[in-house]
DRENMIMI-603720 format. One record per residue (C-alpha): residue number from 1; residue in three letters; x, y, z. Coordinates in steps of 0.5 Angstrom, whole numbers, plus 500, padded with zeros to 3 digits. Layout:
- num; residuo; east; north; up
- NUM; Ala; X; Y; Z
...
This chain:
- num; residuo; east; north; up
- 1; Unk; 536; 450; 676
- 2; Unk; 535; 450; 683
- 3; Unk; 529; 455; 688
- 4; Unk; 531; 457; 695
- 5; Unk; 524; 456; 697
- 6; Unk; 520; 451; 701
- 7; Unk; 513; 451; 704
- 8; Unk; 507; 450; 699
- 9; Unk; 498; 449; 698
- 10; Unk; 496; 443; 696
- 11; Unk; 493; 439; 691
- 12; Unk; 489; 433; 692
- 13; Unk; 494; 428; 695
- 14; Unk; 499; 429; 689
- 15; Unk; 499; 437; 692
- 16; Unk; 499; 434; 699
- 17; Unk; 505; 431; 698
- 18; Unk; 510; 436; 695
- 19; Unk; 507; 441; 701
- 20; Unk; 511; 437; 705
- 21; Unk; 516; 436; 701
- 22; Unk; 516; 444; 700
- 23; Unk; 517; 445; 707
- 24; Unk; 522; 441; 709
- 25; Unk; 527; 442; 705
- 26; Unk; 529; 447; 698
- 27; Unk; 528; 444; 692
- 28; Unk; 530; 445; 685
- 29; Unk; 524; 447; 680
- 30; Unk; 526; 445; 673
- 31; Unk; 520; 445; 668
- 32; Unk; 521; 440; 664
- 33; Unk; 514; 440; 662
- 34; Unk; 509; 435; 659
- 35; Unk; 502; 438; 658
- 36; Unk; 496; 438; 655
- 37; Unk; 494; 444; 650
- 38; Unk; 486; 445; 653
- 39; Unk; 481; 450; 653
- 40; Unk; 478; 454; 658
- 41; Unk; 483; 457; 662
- 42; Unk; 481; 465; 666
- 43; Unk; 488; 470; 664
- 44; Unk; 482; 476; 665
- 45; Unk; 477; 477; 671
- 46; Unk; 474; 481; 677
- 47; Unk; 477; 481; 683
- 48; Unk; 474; 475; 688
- 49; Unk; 473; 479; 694
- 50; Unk; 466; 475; 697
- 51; Unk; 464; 478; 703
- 52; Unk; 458; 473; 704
- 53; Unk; 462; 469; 710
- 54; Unk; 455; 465; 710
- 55; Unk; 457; 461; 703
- 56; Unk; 464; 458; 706
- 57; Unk; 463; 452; 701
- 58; Unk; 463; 456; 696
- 59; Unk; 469; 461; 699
- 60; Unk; 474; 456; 699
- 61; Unk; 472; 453; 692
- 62; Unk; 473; 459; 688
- 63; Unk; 479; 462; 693
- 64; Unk; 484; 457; 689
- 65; Unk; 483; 454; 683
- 66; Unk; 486; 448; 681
- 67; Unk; 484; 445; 675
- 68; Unk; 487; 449; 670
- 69; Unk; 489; 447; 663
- 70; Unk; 493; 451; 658
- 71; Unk; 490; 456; 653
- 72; Unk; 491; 453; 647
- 73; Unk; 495; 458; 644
- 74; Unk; 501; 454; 640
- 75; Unk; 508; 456; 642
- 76; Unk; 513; 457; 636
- 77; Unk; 519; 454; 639
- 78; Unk; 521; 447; 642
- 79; Unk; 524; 450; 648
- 80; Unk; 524; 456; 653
- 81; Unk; 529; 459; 659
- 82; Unk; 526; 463; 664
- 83; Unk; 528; 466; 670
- 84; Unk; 524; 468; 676
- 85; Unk; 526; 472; 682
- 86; Unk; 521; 474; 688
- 87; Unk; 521; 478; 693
- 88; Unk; 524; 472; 699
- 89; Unk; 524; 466; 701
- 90; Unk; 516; 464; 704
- 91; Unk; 511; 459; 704
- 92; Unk; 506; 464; 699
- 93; Unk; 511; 463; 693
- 94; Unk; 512; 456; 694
- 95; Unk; 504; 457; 693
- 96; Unk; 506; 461; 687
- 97; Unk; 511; 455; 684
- 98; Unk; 506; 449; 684
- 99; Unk; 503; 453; 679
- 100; Unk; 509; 455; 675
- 101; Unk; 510; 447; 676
- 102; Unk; 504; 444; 673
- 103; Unk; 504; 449; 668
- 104; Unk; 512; 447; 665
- 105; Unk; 508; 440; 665
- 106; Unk; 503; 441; 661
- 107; Unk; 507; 444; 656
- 108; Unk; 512; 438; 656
- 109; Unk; 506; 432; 655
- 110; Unk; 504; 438; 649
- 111; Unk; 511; 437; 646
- 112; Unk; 515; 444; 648
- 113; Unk; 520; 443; 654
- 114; Unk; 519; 450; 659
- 115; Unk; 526; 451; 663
- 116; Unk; 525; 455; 668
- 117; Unk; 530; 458; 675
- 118; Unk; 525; 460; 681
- 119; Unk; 530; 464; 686
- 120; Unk; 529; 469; 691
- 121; Unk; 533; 471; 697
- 122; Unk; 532; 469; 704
- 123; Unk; 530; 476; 707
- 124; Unk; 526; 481; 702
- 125; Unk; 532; 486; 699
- 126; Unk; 531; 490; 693
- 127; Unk; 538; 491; 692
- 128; Unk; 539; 484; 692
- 129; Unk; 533; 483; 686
- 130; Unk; 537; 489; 682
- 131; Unk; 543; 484; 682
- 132; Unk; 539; 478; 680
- 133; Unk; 537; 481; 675
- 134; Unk; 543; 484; 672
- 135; Unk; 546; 477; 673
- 136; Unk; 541; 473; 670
- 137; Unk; 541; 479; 663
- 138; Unk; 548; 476; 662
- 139; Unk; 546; 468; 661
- 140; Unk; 541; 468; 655
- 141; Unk; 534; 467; 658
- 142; Unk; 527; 468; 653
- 143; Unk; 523; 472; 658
- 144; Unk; 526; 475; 666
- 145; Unk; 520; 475; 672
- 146; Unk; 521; 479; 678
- 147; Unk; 516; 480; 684
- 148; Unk; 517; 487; 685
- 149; Unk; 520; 489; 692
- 150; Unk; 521; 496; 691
- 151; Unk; 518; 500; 685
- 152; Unk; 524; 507; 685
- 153; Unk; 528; 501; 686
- 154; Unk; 526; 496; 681
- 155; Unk; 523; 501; 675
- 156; Unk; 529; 503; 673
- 157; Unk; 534; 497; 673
- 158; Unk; 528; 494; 669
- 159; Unk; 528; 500; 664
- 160; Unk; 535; 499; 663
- 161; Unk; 535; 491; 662
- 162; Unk; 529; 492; 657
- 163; Unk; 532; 498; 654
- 164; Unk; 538; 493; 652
- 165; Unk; 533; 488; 648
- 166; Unk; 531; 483; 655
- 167; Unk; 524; 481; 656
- 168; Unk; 521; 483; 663
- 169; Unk; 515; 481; 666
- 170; Unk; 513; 482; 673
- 171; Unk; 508; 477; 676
- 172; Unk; 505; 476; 684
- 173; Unk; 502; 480; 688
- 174; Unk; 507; 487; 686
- 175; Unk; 508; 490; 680
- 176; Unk; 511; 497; 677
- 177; Unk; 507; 499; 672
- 178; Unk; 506; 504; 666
- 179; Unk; 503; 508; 670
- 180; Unk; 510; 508; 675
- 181; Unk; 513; 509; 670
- 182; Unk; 516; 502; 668
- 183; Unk; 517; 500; 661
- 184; Unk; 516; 492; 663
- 185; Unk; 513; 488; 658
- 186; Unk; 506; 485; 663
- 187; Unk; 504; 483; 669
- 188; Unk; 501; 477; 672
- 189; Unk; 498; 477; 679
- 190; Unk; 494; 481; 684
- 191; Unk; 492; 488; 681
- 192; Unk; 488; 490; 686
- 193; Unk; 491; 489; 693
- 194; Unk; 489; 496; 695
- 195; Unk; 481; 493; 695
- 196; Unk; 483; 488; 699
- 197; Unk; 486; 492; 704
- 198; Unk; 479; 497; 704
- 199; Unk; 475; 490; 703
- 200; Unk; 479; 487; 710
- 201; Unk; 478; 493; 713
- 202; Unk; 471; 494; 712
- 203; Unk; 470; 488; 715
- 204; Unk; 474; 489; 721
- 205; Unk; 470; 496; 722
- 206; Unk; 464; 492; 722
- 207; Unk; 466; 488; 726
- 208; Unk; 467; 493; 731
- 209; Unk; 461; 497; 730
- 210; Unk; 465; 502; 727
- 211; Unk; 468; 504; 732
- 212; Unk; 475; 503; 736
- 213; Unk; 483; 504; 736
- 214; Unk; 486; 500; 731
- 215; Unk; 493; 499; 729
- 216; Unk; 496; 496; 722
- 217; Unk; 502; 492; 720
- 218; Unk; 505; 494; 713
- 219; Unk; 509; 489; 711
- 220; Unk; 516; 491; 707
- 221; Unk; 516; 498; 706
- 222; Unk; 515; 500; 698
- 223; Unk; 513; 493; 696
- 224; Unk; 507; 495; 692
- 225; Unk; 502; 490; 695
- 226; Unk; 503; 491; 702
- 227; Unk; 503; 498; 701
- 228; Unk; 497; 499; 697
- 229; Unk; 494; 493; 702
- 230; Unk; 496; 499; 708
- 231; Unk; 492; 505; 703
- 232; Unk; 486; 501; 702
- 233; Unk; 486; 500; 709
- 234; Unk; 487; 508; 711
- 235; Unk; 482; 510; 706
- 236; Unk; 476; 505; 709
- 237; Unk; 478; 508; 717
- 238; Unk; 477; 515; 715
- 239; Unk; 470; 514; 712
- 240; Unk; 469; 513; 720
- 241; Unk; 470; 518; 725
- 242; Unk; 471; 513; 731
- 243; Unk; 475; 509; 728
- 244; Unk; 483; 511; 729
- 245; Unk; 489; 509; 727
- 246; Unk; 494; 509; 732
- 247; Unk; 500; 506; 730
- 248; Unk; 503; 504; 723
- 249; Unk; 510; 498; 723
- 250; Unk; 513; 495; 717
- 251; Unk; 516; 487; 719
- 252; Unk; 519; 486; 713
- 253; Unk; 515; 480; 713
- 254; Unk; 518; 477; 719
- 255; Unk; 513; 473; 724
- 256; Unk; 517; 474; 729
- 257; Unk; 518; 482; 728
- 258; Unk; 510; 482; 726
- 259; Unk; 510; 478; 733
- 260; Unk; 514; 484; 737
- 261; Unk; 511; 490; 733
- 262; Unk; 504; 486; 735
- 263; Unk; 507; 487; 743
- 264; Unk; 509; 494; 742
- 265; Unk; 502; 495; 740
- 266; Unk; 499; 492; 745
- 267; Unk; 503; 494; 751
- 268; Unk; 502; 501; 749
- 269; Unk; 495; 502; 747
- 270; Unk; 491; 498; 752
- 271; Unk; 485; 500; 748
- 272; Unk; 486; 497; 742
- 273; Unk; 481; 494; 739
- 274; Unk; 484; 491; 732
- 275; Unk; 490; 489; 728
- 276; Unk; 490; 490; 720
- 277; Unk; 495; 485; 717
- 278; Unk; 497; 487; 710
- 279; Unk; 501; 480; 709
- 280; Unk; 502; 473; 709
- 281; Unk; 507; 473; 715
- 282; Unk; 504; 479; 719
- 283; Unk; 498; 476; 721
- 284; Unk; 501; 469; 724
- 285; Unk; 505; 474; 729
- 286; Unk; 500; 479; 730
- 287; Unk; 496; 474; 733
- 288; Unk; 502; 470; 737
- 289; Unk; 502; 477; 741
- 290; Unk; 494; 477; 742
- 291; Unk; 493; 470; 745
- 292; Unk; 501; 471; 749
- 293; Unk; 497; 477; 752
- 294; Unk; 490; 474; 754
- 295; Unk; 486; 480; 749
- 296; Unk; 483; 474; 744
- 297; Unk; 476; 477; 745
- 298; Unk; 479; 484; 746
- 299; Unk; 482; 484; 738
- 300; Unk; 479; 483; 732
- 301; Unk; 484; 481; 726
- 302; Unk; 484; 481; 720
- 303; Unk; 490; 480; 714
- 304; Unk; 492; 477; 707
- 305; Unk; 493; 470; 705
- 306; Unk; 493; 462; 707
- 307; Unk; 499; 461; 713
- 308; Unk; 497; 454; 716
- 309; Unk; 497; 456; 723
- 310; Unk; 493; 463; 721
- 311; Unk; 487; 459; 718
- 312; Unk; 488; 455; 725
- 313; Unk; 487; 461; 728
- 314; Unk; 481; 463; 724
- 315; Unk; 478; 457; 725
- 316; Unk; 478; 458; 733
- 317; Unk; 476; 465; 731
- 318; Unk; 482; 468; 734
- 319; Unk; 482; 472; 726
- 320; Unk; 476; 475; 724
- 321; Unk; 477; 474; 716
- 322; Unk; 483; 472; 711
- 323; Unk; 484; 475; 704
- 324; Unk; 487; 469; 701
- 325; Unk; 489; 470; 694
- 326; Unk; 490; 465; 688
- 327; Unk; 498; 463; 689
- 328; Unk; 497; 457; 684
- 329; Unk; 493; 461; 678
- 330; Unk; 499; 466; 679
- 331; Unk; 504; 462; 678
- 332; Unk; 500; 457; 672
- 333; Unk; 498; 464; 668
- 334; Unk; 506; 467; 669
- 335; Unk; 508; 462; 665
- 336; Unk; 503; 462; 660
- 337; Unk; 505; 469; 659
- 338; Unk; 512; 468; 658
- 339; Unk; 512; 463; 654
- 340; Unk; 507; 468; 649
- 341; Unk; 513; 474; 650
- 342; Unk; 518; 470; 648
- 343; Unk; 515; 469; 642
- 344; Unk; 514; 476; 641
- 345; Unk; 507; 477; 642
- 346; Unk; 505; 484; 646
- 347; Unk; 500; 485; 650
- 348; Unk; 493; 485; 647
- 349; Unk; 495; 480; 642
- 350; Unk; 494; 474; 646
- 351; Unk; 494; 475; 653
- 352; Unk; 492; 482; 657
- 353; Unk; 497; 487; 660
- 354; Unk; 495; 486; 667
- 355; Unk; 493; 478; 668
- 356; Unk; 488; 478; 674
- 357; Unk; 488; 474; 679
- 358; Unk; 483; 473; 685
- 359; Unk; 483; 474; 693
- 360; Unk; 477; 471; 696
- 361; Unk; 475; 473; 704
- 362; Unk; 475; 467; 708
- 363; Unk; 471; 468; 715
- 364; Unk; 471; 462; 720
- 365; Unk; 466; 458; 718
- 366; Unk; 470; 458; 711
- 367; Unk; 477; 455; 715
- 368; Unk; 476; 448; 716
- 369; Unk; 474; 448; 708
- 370; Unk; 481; 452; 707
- 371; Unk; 485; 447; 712
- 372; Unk; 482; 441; 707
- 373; Unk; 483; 444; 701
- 374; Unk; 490; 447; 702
- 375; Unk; 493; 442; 706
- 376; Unk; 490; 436; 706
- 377; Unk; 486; 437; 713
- 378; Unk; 480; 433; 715
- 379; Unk; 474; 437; 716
């Protein structure tokens, strides 16, 4: 089964390793699993939005969660087909795949093979997940897992699947929930994009005395997270009566257009005084433009998520602060839950409607910590 992605985090040298395998070329996840059943494992938490930029050890400790163990929960088969589509081909999934990958192996070391299809197109289409959908209904598989692109979009081709008998879950960062009014089993990932976006933005504000022209890069337009990200934000700016929005562009989670965007933003608003990013790709462009165009110590930016060179940036203080959310846990939790719906469980009988996961706000004295943790850096 093969996932076109590359790009990964880290974890201890055996992570380190498959980081650079990941980001040199596509690779196959097929989990066939050997795990552990243990104890001791989060499915449910408050959100991790530390603004304590003095606590930097304790940030990167509790940003990524690496240790994790199976639930205990007995699963009723021997094996298991899932099928896993995301938004795009991009570094953050691939994050999000390594959890999914020790998860399968606990499960195969415990006696339960987990086989799973991890795919994704190479730029965010919603259309393309409707057909993906549509394809992997026809082929047998116990639970069926999509990364919301976009919710009007999305809701109704999984109405139609779960309508007919399939089991679909949504995981990641974006859901279509209930209250969207989408009839999908559960969700695993962050339910709280738009407090990061208002926990971001609050630090940028402060940053700038509260006052200063400000421009935000979305992301996808109608992707959840993104989206929400862009409302926490705007809803933060507008408590302060100095601080402006001036211009708001969507890059579809493309460097280079969140590099252009930037240039645009730039050229026309010789004021500007800060970027909001909204995704993992739009603060790596946004922050290209900035030193392209001599204003480091004129910009303040701030943006989602663990990008190598971002936290590069952060690290020599050109980023204020990232919001890096727990891909592993995501991917782990994903099929801990699948494998308790393909077994007929519904949400409150082992394991919530919404499964949570962390984002942690990492600030400069966090960054070499984060490069250690992550990819192997020295500190």
């Amino acid at each position: 089964m093969f996932g076109e992605a590359h790009g990964g985090v880290a974890k201890k040298k055996k992570w380190r390793c498959r980081a650079l395998v990941f980001m040199v070329s596509a690779i196959a996840f097929c989990g066939c699993s050997f795990g552990m059943q243990g104890n001791g494992d989060k499915t449910e938490e408050e959100p991790v939005l530390s603004g304590n930029h003095h606590s930097w050890e304790e940030e990167a400790a509790n940003a990524v969660a690496f240790e994790h163990r199976l639930d205990g929960y007995q699963p009723l088969k021997k094996e298991y087909n899932f099928y896993f589509t995301y938004k795009m081909v991009h570094p953050w999934w691939d994050a999000v795949a390594l959890g999914i990958e020790d998860a399968a192996k606990q499960y195969g070391e415990a006696g339960t093979v987990i086989n799973y299809e991890y795919l994704a197109p190479t730029e965010v289409s919603a259309e393309d997940q409707v057909q993906r959908l549509k394809e992997a209904s026809k082929r047998g598989f116990d639970v069926i897992g999509v990364d919301v692109a976009d919710v009007g979009v999305l809701t109704p081709a999984i109405n139609g699947l779960v309508g007919k008998g399939q089991k679909v879950m949504t995981f990641s960062s974006s859901d279509a929930s209930r209250e969207d009014g989408c009839s999908r089993i559960a969700y695993v990932g962050n339910t709280h994009n738009r407090e990061d976006g208002a926990a971001l933005t609050e630090a940028l504000c402060e940053k700038l005395g509260y006052q200063g022209e400000v421009a935000i890069l979305v992301g996808t337009e109608g992707a959840p997270c993104h989206e929400d990200r862009a409302v926490g934000a705007k809803e933060v700016l507008a408590r302060y009566k100095d601080m402006e929005i001036v211009e708001i562009g969507y890059d579809g989670d493309s460097v280079d257009k969140a590099y252009q965007l930037a240039q645009g933003f730039l050229s026309r608003h010789q004021e500007l005084a800060g970027i909001i990013c909204c995704n993992m790709s739009n603060p790596v462009g946004a922050t290209r433009a900035v030193i392209e165009a001599g204003r480091e110590d004129e910009v303040v930016i701030v943006g989602m998520d663990h990008d190598q060179e971002a936290l590069h940036y952060l690290k020599d203080g050109t980023i204020y602060a990232l919001g890096v959310q727990d891909c592993y846990s995501i991917g782990f939790d994903t099929v801990q839950v699948a494998v308790k719906i393909a077994d007929g469980l519904l949400p409150g009988e082992a394991y919530p409607e919404k499964t949570e996961e962390s984002t942690t706000i990492i600030y400069q004295d966090g960054a070499a910590a984060m490069l250690q943790l992550l990819y192997g850096e020295a500190m």
